[in-house]
C-alpha positions in Angstrom: 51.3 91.8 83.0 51.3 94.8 84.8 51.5 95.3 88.5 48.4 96.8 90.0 49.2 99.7 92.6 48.2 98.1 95.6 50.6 95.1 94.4 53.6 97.5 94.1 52.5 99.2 98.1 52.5 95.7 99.5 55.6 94.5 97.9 57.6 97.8 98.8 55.5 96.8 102.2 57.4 93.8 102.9 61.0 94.6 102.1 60.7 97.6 104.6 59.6 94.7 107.4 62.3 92.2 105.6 64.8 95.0 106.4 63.9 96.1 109.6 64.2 92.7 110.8 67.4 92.4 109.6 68.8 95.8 111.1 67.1 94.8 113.9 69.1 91.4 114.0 72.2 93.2 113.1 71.9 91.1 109.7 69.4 89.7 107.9 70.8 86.2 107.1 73.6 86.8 110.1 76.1 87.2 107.6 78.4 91.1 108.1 80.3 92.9 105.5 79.7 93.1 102.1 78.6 90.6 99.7 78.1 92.0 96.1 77.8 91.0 92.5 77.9 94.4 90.7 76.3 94.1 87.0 75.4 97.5 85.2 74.6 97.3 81.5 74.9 100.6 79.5 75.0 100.0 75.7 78.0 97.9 74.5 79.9 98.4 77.8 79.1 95.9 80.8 80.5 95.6 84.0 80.3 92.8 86.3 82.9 92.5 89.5 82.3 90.5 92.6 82.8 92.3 95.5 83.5 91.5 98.7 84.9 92.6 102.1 84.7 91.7 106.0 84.1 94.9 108.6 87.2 96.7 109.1 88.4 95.6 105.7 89.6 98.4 103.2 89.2 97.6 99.6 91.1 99.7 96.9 89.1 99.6 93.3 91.8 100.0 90.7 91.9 100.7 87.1 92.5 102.3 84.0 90.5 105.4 82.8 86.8 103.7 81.4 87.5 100.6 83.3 83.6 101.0 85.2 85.3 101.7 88.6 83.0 104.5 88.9 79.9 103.0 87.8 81.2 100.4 90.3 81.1 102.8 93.0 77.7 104.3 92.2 75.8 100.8 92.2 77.6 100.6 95.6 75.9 104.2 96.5 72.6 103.5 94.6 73.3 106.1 92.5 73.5 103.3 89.5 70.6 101.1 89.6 71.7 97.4 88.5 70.7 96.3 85.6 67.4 93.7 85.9 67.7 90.5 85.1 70.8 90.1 85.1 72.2 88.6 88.0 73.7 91.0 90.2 73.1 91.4 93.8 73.8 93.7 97.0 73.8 92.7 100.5 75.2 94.2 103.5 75.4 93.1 106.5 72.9 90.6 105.3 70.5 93.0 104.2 69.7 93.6 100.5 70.2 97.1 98.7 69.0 96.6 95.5 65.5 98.0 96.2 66.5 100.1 98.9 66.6 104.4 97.8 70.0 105.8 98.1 69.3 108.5 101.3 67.7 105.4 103.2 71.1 103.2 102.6 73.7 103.1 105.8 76.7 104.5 102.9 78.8 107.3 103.5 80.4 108.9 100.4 83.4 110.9 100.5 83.3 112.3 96.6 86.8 113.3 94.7 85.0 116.9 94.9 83.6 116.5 98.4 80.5 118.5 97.1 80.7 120.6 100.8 77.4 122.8 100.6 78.9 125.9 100.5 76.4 127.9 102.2 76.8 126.3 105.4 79.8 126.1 108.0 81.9 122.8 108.5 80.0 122.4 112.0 76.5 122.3 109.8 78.0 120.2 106.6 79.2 117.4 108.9 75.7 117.9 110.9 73.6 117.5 107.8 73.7 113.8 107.8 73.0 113.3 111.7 70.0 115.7 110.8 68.6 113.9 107.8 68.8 110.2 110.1 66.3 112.2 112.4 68.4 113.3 115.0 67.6 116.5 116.5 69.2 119.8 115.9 71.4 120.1 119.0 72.4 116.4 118.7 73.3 116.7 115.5 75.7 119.7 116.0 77.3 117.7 118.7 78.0 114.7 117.0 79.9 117.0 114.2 81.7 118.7 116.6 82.8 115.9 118.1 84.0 115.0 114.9 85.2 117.6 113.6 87.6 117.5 116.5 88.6 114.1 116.0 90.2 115.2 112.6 91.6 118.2 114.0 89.0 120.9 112.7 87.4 121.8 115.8 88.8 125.6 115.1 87.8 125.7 111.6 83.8 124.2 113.2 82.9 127.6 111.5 84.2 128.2 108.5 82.8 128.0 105.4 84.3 125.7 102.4 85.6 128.8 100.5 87.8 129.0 103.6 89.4 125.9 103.9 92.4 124.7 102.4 91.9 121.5 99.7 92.9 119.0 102.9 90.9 120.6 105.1 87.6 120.2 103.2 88.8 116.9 102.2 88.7 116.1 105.8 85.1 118.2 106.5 84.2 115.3 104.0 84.8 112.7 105.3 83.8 113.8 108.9 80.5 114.3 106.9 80.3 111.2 105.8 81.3 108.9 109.3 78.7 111.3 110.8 76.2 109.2 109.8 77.8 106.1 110.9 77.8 104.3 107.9 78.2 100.6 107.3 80.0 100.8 103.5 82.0 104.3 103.6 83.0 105.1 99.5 86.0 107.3 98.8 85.6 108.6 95.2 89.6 109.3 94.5 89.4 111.2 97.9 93.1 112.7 97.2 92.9 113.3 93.6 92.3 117.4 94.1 95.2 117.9 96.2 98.4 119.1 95.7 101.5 116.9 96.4 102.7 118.6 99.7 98.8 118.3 101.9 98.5 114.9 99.8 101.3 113.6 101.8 99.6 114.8 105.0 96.0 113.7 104.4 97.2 110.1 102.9 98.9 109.8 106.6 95.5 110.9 108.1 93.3 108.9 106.6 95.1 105.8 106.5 95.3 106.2 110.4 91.1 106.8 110.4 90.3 104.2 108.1 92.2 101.8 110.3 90.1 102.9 113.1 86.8 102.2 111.3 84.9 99.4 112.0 82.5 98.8 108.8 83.6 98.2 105.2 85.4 100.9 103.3 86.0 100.8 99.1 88.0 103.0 97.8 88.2 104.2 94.0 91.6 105.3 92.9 93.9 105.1 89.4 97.1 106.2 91.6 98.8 103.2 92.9 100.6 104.5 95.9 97.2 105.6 97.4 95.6 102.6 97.1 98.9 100.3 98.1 99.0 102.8 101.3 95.3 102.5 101.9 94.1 99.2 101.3 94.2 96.0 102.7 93.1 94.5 99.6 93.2 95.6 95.9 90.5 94.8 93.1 91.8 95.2 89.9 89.1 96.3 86.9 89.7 96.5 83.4 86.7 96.9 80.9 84.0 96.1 83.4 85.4 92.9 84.8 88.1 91.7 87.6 91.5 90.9 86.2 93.2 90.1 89.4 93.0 90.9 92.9 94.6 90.4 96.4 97.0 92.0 99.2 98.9 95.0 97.8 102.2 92.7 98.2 101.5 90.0 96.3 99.6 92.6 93.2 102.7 94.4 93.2 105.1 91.4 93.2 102.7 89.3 90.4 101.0 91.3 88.4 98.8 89.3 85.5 98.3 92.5 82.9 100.2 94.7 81.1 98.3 97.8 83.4 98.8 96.0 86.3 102.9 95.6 85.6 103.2 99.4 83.7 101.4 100.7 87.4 104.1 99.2 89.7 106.6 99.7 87.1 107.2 96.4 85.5 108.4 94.7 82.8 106.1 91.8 82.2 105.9 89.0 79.9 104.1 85.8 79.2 105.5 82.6 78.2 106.1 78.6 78.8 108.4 77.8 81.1 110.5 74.5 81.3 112.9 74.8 84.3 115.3 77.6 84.4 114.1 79.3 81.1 110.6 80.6 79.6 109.9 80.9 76.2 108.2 83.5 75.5 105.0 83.5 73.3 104.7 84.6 69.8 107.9 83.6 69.1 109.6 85.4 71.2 113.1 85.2 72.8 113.8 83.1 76.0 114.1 84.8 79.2 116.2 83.2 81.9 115.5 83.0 85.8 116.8 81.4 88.9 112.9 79.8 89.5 112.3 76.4 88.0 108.7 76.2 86.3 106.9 74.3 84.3 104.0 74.9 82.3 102.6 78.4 81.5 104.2 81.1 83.3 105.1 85.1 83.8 108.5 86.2 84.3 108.9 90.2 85.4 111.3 92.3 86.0 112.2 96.3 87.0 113.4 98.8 84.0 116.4 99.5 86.6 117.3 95.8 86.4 118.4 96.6 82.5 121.9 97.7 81.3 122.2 99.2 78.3 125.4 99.0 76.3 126.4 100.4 73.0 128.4 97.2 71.7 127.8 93.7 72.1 128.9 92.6 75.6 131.8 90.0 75.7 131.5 87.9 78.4 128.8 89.4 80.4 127.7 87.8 83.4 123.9 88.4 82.6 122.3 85.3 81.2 119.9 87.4 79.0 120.8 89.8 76.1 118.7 91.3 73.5 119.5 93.7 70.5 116.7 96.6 70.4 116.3 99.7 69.5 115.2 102.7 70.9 112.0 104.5 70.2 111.3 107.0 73.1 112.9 108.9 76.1 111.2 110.5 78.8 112.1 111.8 82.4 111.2 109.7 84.9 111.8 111.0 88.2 115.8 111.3 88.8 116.5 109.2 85.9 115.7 108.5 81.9 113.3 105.9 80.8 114.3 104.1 77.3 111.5 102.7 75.8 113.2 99.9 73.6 112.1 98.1 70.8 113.4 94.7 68.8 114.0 91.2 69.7 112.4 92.5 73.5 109.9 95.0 74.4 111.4 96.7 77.0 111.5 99.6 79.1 115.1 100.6 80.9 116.1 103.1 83.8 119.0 105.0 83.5 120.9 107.5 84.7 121.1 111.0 82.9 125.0 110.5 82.8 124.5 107.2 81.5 122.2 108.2 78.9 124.7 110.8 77.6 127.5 108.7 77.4 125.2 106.0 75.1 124.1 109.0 73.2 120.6 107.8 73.2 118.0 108.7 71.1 115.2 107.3 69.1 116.6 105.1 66.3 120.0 103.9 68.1 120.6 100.7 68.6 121.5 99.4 71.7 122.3 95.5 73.3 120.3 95.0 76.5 121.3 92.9 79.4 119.4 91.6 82.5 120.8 89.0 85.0 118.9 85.7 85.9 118.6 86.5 90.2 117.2 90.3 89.3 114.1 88.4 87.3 111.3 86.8 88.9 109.1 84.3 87.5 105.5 82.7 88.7 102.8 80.3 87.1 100.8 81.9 84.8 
């Protein structure tokens, strides 16, 4: 049956009076932070993460390309609408979203483009939000200058974007967006257009002002070290769901997926466990630790942890040894990664001498050893 129009006034009536007596309140059921169940429907692809975080809490969404931490991020903004009927929610501060439009939301976005209207100055793109809450004119200038020279801007207050250098817009950005004093601030891969020198200096910076802000903060990135830098807690997504999540510290030390391992630069694998030794599954060799488990567990361990001989070792110390085979090389900072092949998938770090000297190359075969103390192994 369809709504009349005077049914669709009152009800969009009533949430305007539910919220304003939350705002009012500071929160409508005197819950803070954000409470979220994020569930966006677009043909065969479906995401649906649980989201939360307390003010002054910095949350790092992380995934692969097409995981849905984008779509994540613009149900966040109100940019995604989610889908009805299915479950999803959006509080914060104990006031609900769903309904709400995105310009009348307390959300600052700081997007990977920063999308800096380039017809005005800094000091008027960093005003524009102050303006658009109703603030007056003067006001509104002052509060952006005052921000602009709390990120070090205040002699760049009239330049345009085409001016500024890719961290200084960056930063324009985000003064923009704490302009308006939001209480969720989203950072679309805020460092992604930088180059590596300013990413160094504008990672520093805005680590030190997100620490400083008192709301909740989510921050989308695929690159690992901006995210373990940033955050105080990471969200993993892959294909629309959360496969794991938690400090930085404890992510990077036991990570449950394959993207999760190959991001801090892992080798991971799954298996059953009984004492010092896990077997691994699919038939697959035994891997031996110094933890004693039992039950399902993962066992992990660095590609510099590997040796790679050309023989057989007699009498190595290592407690684990596999024949592979090696089907790729590739430079990996200082050193050569072997991706290897056999009774162990495996990738190895080593050193460009030591590569030589093995004469590696795809198709020779190799013995692989890692010792028991350099593995580390946790329930799975």
């Amino acid at each position: 049956m369809r709504k009349t129009e005077r049914q669709g006034e009152a009800e969009t009536d009533g949430f305007a009076e539910e919220t304003a007596r939350a705002c009012e309140g500071g929160a409508g059921d005197g819950s803070e932070g954000l409470d979220a169940r994020l569930v966006v429907v677009r043909g065969s692809f479906r995401l649906d993460v649980t989201l939360t975080a307390r003010p002054g809490e910095v949350v790092a969404l992380l995934g692969p390309n097409g995981a849905g931490k984008t779509t994540a991020l613009r149900a966040l903004a109100g940019l995604a609408p989610l889908s009805p009927g299915a479950g999803g929610r959006l509080r914060l501060d104990g006031v609900p979203l769903e309904r709400m439009p995105p310009e009348s939301r307390p959300v600052g976005v700081v997007f990977q483009d920063y999308l800096l209207f380039p017809h005005l100055t800094a000091l008027d793109n960093v005003a524009f939000g102050p303006r658009c809450r109703g603030a007056s004119r003067s006001e509104a200038r002052a509060e952006a200058a005052e921000w602009l020279a709390r990120l070090g801007l205040a002699e760049h207050a009239g330049a345009r974007p085409r001016r500024l250098s890719g961290g200084q817009a960056q930063r324009v950005a985000l003064a923009r967006a704490l302009a308006t004093r939001p209480r969720l601030l989203l950072l679309d891969e805020p460092l992604a257009a930088l180059d590596a020198r300013t990413r160094l200096e504008v990672r520093a910076e805005l680590r030190r002002r997100l620490a400083e802000f008192e709301a909740v903060a989510v921050l989308v990135t695929h690159d690992p070290l901006d995210a373990m830098v940033l955050a105080d807690r990471l969200v993993v997504v892959e294909d629309g769901r959360v496969v794991q999540e938690g400090p930085p510290a404890d992510i990077a030390r036991r990570p449950r997926t394959d993207y999760i391992a190959r991001l801090v630069g892992l080798n991971l694998y799954r298996g059953e466990a009984e004492g010092h030794t896990v077997r691994l599954l699919g038939g697959g060799p035994s891997i031996t630790t110094t933890e004693e488990l039992s039950g399902p567990a993962f066992v992990a361990f660095p590609p510099g942890a590997v040796t790679l001989h050309s023989e057989r070792p007699v009498g190595a110390s290592a407690r684990n040894l596999w024949r592979c085979e090696v089907t790729g090389l590739e430079t990996h900072a200082d050193q050569v990664r072997a991706d290897l092949t056999g009774e162990l998938r495996v990738l190895a770090d080593l050193t460009t001498l030591s590569a030589a000297q093995l004469d590696l190359r795809p198709g020779v075969t190799v013995w692989a050893t890692v010792k028991a103390t350099q593995t580390h192994a946790y329930p799975g």
